[in-house]
C-alpha positions, 0 to 999 in steps of 0.5 A: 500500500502506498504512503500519503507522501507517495501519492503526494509527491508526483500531484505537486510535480504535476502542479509545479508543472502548469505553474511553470507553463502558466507563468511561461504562456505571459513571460513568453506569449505565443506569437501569432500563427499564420504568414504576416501581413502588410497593409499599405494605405494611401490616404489624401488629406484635402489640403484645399479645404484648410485654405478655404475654410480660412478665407472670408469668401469660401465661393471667392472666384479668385480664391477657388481659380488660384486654388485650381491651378496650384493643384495643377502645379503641384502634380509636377513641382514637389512644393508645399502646397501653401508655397505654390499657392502663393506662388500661383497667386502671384502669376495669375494676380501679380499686383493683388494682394492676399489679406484683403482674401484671408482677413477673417475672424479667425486669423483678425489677430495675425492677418490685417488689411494692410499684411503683406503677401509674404506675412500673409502666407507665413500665417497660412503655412503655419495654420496649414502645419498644425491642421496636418500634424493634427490630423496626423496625430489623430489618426495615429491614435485611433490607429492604435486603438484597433491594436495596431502599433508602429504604423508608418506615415510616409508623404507622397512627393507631388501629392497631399496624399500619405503612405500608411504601412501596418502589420496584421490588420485583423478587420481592413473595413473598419480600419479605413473607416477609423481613417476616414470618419471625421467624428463630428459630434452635435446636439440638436433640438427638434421639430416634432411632427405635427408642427411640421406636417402641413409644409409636407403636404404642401410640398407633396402637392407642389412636387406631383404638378412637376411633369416628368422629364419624358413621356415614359418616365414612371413619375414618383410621388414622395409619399411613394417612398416616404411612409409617414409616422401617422396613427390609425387615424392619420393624424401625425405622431408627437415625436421628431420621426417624420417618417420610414423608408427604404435604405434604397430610397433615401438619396432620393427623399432627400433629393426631392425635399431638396427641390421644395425647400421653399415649402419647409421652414428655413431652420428646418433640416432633415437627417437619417437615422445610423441604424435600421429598425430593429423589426425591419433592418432596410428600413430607416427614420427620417427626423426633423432636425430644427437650427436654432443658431445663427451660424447653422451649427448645433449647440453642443459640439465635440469640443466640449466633450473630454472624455468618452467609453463604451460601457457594457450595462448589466442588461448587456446593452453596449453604451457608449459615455460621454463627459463634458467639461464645464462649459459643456456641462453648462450648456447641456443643462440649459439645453436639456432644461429648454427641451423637456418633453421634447427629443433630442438628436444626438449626431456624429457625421451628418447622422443620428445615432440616438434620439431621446426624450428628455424627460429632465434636466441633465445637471452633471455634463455625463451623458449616455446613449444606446444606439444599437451599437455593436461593442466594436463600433461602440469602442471606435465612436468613443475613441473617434470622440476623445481623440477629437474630429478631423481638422480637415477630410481625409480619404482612402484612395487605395488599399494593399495587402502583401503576405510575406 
């Protein structure tokens, strides 16, 4: 018969073993399985944008010709952009001047009336320095985010166009949609539906007189494809949803919205919902958006938020948090406090991702929001959020995969 001792001593030499390989799977983890790969992005960051976006006149004729043709140099000369645009100006307007173009508000303090051309362009550049380091150093973070380290940024001569290499890029979708996004965050007030819904009928009536453009063209009716949110008796729902479509026929609602704006109030806008309906996954809510500020712009906007996470609640709802800073958490008390009752659309890049009743005051500047989210693209809108919008445009003009 065996002794204690006996039976003891080989469980402790099992025991020590998965020790030993338990510490050894964190000392030395296990490196990944499968060929490597390289991903190779090219991105152009919309450098005309950061020029005009400083001018008084966005339309200005002369502003826009100078800009044309210094993108045409810069396919052939291998200059910064702000250089050759100056040096455009000077050919095509020798004796004009720069200030009286870029005297804005935004620049009053460093570019007067009287600046010269050189002092003028000496502001642009370095206005155009900090837009594209910004960008760059955003997209390095959201980059990272994704578990991706060491990407490399190369600049292309000729171009305002950037090389990105990155290893092993798990999901290439939602990477270039991390680089493209701008993650321009607002808060909106809105109209509600029976506010509103004469200016539809109006516009309905205003759009079927229009004659199609040829005879055997099928004319097609806005209430064709847009079904309002009417109850049993068609009288219109209390909320800011003015109605349902396909995801295929929305480009075209808003088209024709477009041609009878004269029938809808001025500080009326019109947006659609990120996410489908539950019940009906091709079918989306148009919301009525109302503007109240002088500039069009929302009253709340990212800049006053400082941090944000996704979270997951005990129900298992994937939530995404976000805190304002004292200014945001003031505005957002009075913003909430004026729209009791009402919805509220919550919007990042032109589309509603949230839109809830405030049933009261939110005092603390913490807000959260469910918008059906998945947890990956919960975790990509708070990193997107905190990392800060996009100064300026960026776009994916190409994307290559090599195995090595």
């Amino acid at each position: 018969m065996k002794s204690k001792q006996d039976v003891l001593f080989p469980i402790m030499v099992i025991m020590m073993c998965l020790v030993q390989s338990f510490c050894s799977a964190f000392t030395n983890p296990m490196k990944p399985t499968g060929p490597l790969t390289n991903r190779t992005i090219t991105i152009e960051i919309a450098v005309v944008d950061v020029l005009r976006s400083l001018a008084i006149d966005k339309a200005d004729p002369v502003l826009n010709k100078v800009l044309l043709n210094t993108l045409e140099r810069q396919k052939k000369e291998d200059k910064d952009f702000v250089t050759l645009f100056g040096e455009s100006f000077a050919q095509l307007y020798p004796k004009a001047f720069l200030a009286p173009i870029f005297s804005s508000f935004e620049l009053r303090e460093r570019v007067s009336p009287t600046s010269t051309n050189a002092e003028t362009l000496k502001v642009l550049g370095s206005e155009m320095n900090t837009v594209i380091n910004q960008t760059l150093k955003i997209l390095h973070t959201r980059i990272e985010s994704l578990g991706v380290m060491n990407a490399n940024f190369q600049k292309l001569p000729l171009s305002n166009r950037y090389i990105i290499t990155i290893q092993n890029v798990q999901d290439p979708e939602r990477l270039k949609k991390m680089l493209q996004s701008s993650a321009k965050i607002g808060f909106w007030e809105t109209y509600k539906l029976p506010d509103i819904f004469p200016f539809f009928a109006d516009a309905d009536k205003k759009l079927q007189a229009i004659k199609p453009v040829a005879a055997n063209v099928k004319k097609v009716n806005l209430f064709d494809l847009l079904m309002l949110s009417i109850d049993k008796d068609n009288k219109p729902l209390n909320h800011a949803t003015i109605g349902y479509a396909a995801v295929k026929d929305t480009s075209a609602i808003i088209k024709m919205l477009k041609m009878e704006k004269l029938s809808f109030p001025r500080n009326l806008a019109f947006a659609w919902t990120i996410k489908p309906e539950k019940e009906k996954p091709l079918i989306h809510e148009l919301m009525a958006i109302r503007i109240t500020t002088r500039d069009g712009l929302a009253p709340i906007e990212g800049d006053v938020i400082v941090d944000a996470k996704d979270t997951i609640s005990s129900s298992g709802l994937v939530i995404l948090e976000m805190m304002m800073n004292a200014e945001g958490a003031r505005i957002l008390k009075r913003f909430t406090n004026d729209n009791i009752g009402n919805d509220i659309a919550i919007m990042i890049d032109g589309l509603v991702y949230a839109n809830p009743q405030v049933l009261d005051q939110i005092p603390s500047g913490r807000i959260s929001i469910t918008g059906g989210f998945t947890k990956e693209e919960c975790h990509d809108l708070a990193t997107m959020i905190k990392a800060g919008k996009l100064p300026v445009a960026v776009k994916v003009i190409s994307d290559v995969e090599t195995v090595h």
